[in-house]
C-alpha positions as CSV (number, residue, x, y, z in Angstrom):
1,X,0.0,0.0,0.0
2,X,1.2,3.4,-0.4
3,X,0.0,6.8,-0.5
4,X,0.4,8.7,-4.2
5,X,0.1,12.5,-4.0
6,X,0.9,14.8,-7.5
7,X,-1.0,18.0,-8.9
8,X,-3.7,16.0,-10.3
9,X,-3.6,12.5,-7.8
10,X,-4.3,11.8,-4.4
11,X,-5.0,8.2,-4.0
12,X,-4.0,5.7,-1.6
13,X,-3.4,2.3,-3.4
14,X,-4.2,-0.6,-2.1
15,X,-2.5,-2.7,-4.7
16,X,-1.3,-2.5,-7.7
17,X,1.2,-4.7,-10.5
18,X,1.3,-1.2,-12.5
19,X,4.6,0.2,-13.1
20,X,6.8,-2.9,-11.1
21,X,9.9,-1.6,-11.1
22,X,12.7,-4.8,-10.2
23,X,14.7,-1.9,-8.6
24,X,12.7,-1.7,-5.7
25,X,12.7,-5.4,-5.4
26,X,16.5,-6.4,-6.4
27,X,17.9,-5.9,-2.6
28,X,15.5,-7.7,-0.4
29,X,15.4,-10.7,-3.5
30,X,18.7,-10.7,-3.4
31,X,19.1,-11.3,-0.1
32,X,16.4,-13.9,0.3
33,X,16.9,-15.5,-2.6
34,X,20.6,-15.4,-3.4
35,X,21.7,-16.2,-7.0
36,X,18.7,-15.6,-9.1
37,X,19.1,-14.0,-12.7
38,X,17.3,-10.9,-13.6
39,X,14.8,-12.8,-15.2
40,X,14.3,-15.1,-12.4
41,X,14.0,-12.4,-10.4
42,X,11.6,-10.4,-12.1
43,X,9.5,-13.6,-11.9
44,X,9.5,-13.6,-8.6
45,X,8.8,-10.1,-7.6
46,X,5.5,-10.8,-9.8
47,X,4.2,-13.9,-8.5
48,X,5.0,-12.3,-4.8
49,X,3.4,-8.6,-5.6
50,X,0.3,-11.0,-6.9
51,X,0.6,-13.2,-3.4
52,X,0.1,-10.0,-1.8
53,X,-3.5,-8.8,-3.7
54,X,-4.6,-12.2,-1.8
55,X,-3.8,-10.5,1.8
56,X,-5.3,-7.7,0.5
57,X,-8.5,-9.3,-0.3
58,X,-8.2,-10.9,3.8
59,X,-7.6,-7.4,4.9
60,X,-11.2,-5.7,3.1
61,X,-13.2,-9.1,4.0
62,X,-15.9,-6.3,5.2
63,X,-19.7,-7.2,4.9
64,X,-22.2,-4.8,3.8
65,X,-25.6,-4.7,3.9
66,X,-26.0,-4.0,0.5
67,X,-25.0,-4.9,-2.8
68,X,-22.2,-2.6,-4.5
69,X,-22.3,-1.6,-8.2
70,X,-18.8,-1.3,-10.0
71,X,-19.2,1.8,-12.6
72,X,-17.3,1.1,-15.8
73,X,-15.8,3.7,-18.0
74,X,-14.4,1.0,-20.4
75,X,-11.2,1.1,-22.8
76,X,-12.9,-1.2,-26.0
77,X,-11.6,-1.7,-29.4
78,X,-14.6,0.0,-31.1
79,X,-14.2,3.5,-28.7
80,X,-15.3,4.3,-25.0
81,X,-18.4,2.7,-23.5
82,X,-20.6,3.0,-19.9
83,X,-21.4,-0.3,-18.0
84,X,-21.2,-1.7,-14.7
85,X,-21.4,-4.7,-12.9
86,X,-22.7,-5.7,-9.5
87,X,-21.3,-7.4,-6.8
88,X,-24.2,-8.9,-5.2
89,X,-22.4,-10.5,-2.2
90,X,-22.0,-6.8,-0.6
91,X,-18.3,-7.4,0.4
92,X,-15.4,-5.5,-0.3
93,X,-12.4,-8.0,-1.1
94,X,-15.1,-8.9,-4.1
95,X,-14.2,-5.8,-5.6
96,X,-10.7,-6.6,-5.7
97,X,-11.1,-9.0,-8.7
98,X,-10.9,-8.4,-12.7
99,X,-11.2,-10.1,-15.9
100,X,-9.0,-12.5,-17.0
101,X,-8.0,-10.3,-20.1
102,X,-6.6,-7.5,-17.9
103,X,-3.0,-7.3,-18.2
104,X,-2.3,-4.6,-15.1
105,X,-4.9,-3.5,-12.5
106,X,-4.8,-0.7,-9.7
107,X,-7.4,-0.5,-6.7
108,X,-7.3,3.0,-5.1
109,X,-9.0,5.0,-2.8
110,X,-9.3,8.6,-4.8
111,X,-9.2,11.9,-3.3
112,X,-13.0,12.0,-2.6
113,X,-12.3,8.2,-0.6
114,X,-14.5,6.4,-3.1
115,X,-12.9,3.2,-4.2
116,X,-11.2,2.9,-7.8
117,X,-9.7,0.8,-10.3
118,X,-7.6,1.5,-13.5
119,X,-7.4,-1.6,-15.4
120,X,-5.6,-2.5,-18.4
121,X,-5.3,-4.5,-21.3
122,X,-4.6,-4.5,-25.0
123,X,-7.6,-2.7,-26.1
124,X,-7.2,0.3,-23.2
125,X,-7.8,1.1,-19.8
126,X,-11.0,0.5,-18.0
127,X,-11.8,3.1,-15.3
128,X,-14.1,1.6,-12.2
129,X,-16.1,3.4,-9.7
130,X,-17.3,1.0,-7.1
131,X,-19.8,2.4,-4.6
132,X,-22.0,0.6,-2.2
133,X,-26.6,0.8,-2.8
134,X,-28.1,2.9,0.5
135,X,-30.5,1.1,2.4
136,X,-34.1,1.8,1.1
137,X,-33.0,1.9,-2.1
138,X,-35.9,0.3,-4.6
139,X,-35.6,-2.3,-7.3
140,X,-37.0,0.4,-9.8
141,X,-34.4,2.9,-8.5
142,X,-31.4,0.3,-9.0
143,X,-32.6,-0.5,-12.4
144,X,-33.2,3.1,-13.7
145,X,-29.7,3.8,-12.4
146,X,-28.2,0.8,-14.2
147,X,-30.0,1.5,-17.3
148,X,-28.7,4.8,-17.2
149,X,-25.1,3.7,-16.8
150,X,-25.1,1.1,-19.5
151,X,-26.6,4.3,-22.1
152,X,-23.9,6.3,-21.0
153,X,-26.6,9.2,-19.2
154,X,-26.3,8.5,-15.5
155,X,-24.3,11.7,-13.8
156,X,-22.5,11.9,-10.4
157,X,-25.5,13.3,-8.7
158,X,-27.7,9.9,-10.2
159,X,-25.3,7.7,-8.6
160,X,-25.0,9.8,-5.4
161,X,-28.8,9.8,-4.6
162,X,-28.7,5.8,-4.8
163,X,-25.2,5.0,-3.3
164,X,-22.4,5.6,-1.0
165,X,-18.5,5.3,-0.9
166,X,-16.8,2.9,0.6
167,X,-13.5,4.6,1.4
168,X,-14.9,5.2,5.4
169,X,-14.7,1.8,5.9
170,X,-11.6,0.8,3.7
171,X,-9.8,3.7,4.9
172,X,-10.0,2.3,8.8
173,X,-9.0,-0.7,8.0
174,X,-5.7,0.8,6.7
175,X,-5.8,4.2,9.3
176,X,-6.0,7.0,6.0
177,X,-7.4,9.7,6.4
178,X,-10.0,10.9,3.9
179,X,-12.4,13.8,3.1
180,X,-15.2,13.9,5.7
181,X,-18.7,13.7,4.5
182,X,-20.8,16.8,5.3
183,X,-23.9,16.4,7.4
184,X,-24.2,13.0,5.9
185,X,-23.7,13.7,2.1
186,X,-21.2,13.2,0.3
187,X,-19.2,16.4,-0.3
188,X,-20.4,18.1,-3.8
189,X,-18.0,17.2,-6.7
């Protein structure tokens, strides 16, 4: 885990295999695992970064009462496209999965503490928003809101009436701090 902050960035990642760099790696390897080539060693650095996404997943095994919806702003072949996907089991490390045919994935929270992912693979990057239903939610409210995703109309303020982040309860787990919601909204973006 580790906190980026730039101009344009403040996330703190949870995990990523984006931008490895063996540098980072070479010493401890090294010194664990004496004699390995540069290849060998690459090798492992990947299979242990990927070890660690499992801990990860331990680490957010939070229930919720509700199902979460992952927001797609996908990367395809034929141009940019709206979807999502729900996660009807309500818990957190579920989020923390992808498709097979993603090459490189990221899991963030953002600078508003709602839960991210950049995924990529030969065709782009995906961009996911992944944001928990409020109780009392409706059927007919989840499935206007989905149908408005999936044509590309649904704005922040459609999926803020319906849902909630889930960077409070990620970011205890990890002790972040994030933006405080006002009098129980979610700050205006």
């Amino acid at each position: 885990m580790r906190t980026i902050q730039n101009q344009a960035v403040d996330r703190h990642v949870i995990w990523s295999d984006i931008d490895l760099d063996i540098d980072d790696w070479r010493d401890g390897l090294k010194e664990e695992y004496p004699g390995l080539t540069e290849d060998e060693m690459y090798a492992l650095m990947c299979e242990i970064n990927s070890e660690y996404l499992d801990d990860e997943r331990a680490n957010l095994n939070i229930q919720l009462s509700q199902p979460i919806i992952a927001i797609g702003d996908l990367g395809l072949w034929y141009g940019r496209r709206s979807g999502y996907k729900m996660i009807e089991s309500g818990n957190i490390r579920d989020c923390l999965y992808s498709d097979r045919d993603i090459d490189y994935a990221e899991w963030y929270l953002d600078e508003h503490g709602d839960l991210c992912s950049e995924q990529i693979h030969h065709d782009g990057t995906n961009h996911i928003l992944y944001r928990v239903f409020k109780e009392g939610t409706t059927d007919w409210q989840r499935e206007n809101l989905k149908e408005k995703i999936y044509a590309g109309r649904a704005t922040r303020a459609d999926i803020s009436r319906l849902t909630k982040r889930l960077g409070d309860e990620i970011a205890q787990v990890y002790g972040w701090s994030i933006p405080k919601m006002r009098n129980g909204k979610e700050q205006e973006r």
